[in-house]
C-alpha positions, 0 to 999 in steps of 0.5 A: 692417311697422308698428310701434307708437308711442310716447305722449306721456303715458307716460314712456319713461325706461329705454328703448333709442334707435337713433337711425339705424335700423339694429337698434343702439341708440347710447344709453338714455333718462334724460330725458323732456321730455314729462314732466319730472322732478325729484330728487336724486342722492348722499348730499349730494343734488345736486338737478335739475329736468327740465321738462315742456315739453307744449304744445311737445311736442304739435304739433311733437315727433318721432314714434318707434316701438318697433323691438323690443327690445334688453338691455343691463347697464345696464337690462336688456331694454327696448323700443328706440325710433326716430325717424322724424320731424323735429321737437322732440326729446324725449328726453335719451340717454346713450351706452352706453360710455364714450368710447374706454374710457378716462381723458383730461384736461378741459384738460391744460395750461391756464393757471388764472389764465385759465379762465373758469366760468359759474355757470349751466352746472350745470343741466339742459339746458346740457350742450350749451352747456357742450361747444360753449363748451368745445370752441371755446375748446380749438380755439382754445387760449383757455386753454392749448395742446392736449394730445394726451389732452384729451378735447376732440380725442378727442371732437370728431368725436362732438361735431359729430355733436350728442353732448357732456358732460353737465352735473352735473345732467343726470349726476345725472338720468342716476343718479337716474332709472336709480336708480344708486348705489354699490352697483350702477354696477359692474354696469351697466358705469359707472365710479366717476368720471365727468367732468361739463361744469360748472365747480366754480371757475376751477381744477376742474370738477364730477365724479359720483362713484359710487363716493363716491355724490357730487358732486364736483370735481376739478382742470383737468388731472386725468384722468378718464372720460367719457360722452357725452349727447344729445338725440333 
């Protein structure tokens, strides 16, 4: 069967991505660095850029197809996209679950006088960098012993296979390109707080509220849910 491909100048945000093949999707897009992107999320405006990297995208990008279609709480029914190139990946995915349902520690039992913040890992694009610094420093207990519910052991096979916590910015392009506010995440199957891999200070990280329609911050040893991003 040959399948449909998708353009380079047509945003294909709110679309479904299977990134294996198999008929399933893993995840929706809420970026396209084919052409970029900018807003802001909340009632305080937490504010991101997604730049449009173009030239980069028209000789090396990955193809994909349209597969078909799926439907899903999130965004309803959408076409579904597949990769079925190696190159420049263009698009920023967010898992359809939360990881395991439920609610973990960013680092349950670390010592606060010792955790290091970057001022830097709140933008687009260092959600990667942000988890693989973050994960490696709780291998190695850098801040603090391990706790059986620190969402780093629990993530941690995801995570090798490329997924990790999106940074503030990257959450706030998530809500605000899916237009996903307070009054309707319930229904797209979003909790109220999610964590985020940016650090707010040495003693918190940043959080997206839904529910407070906000950014926010919360202690190193709260518990809270998470959601996992990725490239493709």
């Amino acid at each position: 069967m040959a399948y449909k491909t998708v353009p380079l100048n047509e945003s294909q945000v709110g679309k479904y991505v299977d990134i294996d093949g198999d008929g399933i999707p893993e995840g929706i897009i809420f970026a396209d660095l084919a052409v970029g992107g900018e807003g802001c999320f909340g009632y305080d405006q937490g504010t991101y850029k997604i730049t449009a990297l173009k030239e980069v995208m028209k000789d090396y990008t990955k193809e994909y197809v349209i597969k078909g279609k799926f439907s899903h709480k999130l965004n309803g029914e959408q076409e579904m996209l597949t990769p079925i190139l190696d190159g420049f990946e263009r698009f920023y995915i967010m898992a359809l679950e939360d990881v395991d349902e439920d609610t973990f520690y960013f680092y349950k039992m670390s010592s606060k006088e010792k955790f290091e913040f970057q001022t830097e890992d709140i933008k687009f694009s260092t959600g990667k960098k942000n988890t693989t610094r973050l994960m490696n420093s709780w291998n190695k207990e850098k801040y603090g012993p391990k706790h059986p519910n620190d969402i780093w052991g629990h993530a941690k096979k995801d995570i090798q296979k490329g997924w990790f916590i999106p940074s503030i910015d990257e959450w706030c392009a998530f809500a605000d390109q899916l237009d996903i506010n307070n009054e309707n995440h319930e229904k797209k199957g979003l909790r109220d707080d999610y964590f985020s891999s940016s650090q707010y200070n040495n003693f918190s990280y940043f959080s997206l509220s839904f529910y407070k329609y906000t950014c926010s911050h919360e202690p190193i040893n709260a518990v809270n849910y998470v959601r996992l991003a990725r490239t493709i």
